[in-house]
C-alpha positions as CSV (number, residue, x, y, z in Angstrom):
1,X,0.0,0.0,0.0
2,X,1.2,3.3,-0.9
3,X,1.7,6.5,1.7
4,X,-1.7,7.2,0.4
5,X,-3.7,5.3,3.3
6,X,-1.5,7.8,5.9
7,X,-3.9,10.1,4.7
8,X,-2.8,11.4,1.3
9,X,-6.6,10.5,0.6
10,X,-9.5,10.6,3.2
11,X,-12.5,8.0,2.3
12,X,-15.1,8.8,4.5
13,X,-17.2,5.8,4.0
14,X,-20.8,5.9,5.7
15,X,-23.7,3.9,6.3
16,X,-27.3,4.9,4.7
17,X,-29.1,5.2,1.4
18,X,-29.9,6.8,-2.4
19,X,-29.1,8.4,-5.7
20,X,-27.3,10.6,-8.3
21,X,-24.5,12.5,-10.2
22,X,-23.8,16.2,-9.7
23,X,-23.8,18.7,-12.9
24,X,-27.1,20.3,-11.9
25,X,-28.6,20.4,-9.0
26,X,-27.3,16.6,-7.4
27,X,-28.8,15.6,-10.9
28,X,-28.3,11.0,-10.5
29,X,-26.6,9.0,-12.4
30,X,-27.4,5.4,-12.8
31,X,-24.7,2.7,-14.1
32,X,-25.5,-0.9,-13.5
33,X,-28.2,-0.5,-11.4
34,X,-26.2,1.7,-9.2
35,X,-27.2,5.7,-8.5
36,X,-24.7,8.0,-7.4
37,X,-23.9,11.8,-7.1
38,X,-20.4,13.4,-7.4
39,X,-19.5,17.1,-6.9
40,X,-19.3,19.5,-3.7
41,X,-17.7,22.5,-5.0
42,X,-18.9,25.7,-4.0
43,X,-21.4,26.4,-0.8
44,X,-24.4,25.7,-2.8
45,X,-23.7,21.7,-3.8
46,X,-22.0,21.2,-0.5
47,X,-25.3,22.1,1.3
48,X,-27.6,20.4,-1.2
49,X,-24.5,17.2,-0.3
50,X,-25.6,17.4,2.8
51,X,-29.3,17.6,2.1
52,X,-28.9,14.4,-0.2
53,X,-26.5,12.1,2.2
54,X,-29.4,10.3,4.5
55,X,-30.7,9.0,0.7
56,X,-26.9,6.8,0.0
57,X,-25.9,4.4,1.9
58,X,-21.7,4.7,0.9
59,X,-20.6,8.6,1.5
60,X,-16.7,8.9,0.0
61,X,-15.1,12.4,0.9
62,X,-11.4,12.9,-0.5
63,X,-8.9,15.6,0.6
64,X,-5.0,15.4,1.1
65,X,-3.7,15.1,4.0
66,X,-3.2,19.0,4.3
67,X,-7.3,18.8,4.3
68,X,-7.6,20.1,1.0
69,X,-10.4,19.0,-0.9
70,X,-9.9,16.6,-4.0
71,X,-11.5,15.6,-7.3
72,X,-11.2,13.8,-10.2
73,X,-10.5,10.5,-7.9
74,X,-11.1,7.6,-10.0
75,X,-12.9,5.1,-7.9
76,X,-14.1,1.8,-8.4
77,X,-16.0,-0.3,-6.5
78,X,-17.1,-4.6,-6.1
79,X,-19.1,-6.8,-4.7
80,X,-16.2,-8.8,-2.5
81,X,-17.3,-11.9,-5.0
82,X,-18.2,-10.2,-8.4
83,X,-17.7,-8.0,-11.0
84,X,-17.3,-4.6,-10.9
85,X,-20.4,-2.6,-10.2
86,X,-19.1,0.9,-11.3
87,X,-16.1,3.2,-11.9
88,X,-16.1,7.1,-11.9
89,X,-13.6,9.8,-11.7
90,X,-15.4,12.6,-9.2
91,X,-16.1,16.0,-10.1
92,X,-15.5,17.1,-7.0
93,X,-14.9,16.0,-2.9
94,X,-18.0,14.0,-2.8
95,X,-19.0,10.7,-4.4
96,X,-22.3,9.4,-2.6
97,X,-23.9,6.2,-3.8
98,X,-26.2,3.6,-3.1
99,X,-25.8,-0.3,-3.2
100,X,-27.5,-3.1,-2.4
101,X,-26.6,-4.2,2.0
102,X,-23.1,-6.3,1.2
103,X,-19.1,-6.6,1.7
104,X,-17.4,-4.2,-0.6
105,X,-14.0,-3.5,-2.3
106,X,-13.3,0.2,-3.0
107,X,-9.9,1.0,-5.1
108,X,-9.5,4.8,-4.9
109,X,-6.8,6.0,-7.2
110,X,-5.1,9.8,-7.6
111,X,-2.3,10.5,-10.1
112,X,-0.1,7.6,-8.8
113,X,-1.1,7.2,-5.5
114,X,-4.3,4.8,-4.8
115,X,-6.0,3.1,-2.2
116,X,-8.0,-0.3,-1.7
117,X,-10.6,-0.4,1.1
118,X,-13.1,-3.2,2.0
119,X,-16.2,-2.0,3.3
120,X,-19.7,-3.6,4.6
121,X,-22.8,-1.7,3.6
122,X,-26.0,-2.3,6.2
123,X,-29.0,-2.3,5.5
124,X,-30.9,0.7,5.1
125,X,-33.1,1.4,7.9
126,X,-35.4,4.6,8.6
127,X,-34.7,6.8,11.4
């Protein structure tokens, strides 16, 4: 593993539910089944970010270790036995998406630096 899991990259993985892809207004984006959203620059999508997070159930945020924000992270993610569900390069610090409750391998890559992560998604449950 490279210096990049001492924090070169921050994956804030969560546990919840929903959609998306961010151009527009967190407008989704569906590949395989899967929705996600992708942006957070500028006050405006970071508050509608937050306004969408309690729809996805796996929340990624991605700054360097000096906390500054990243994007264009390429990031793919799998089932632990399967094929993989989706790959997308992040238009900005957020990637939210939503899968099905399961055991999950993330690969998070920056320039040369990357990252693998496993990760168990719950099931979604309303508060």
């Amino acid at each position: 593993m490279s210096r990049f899991h001492k924090g070169a990259l921050l994956a804030l993985l969560a546990c919840m539910v929903h959609v998306g892809h961010a151009q527009t207004p967190l407008s989704p984006v569906v590949r395989n089944g899967i929705s996600y959203i992708t942006g957070g620059v500028g006050k405006t999508e970071v508050e509608a970010f937050r306004s969408a997070a309690s729809r996805y159930n796996l929340r990624m945020t991605f700054a360097s270790k000096t906390g500054s924000y990243l994007a264009e992270v390429d990031v793919s993610i799998w089932p632990v036995t399967g094929q993989r569900l989706m790959r997308v390069s992040t238009d900005g610090p957020f990637l939210f998406v939503r899968v099905p409750p399961g055991s999950y391998r993330i690969e998070v890559h920056l320039r040369s630096q990357s990252k693998r992560l496993s990760w168990a998604v719950r099931p979604f449950t309303c508060a």
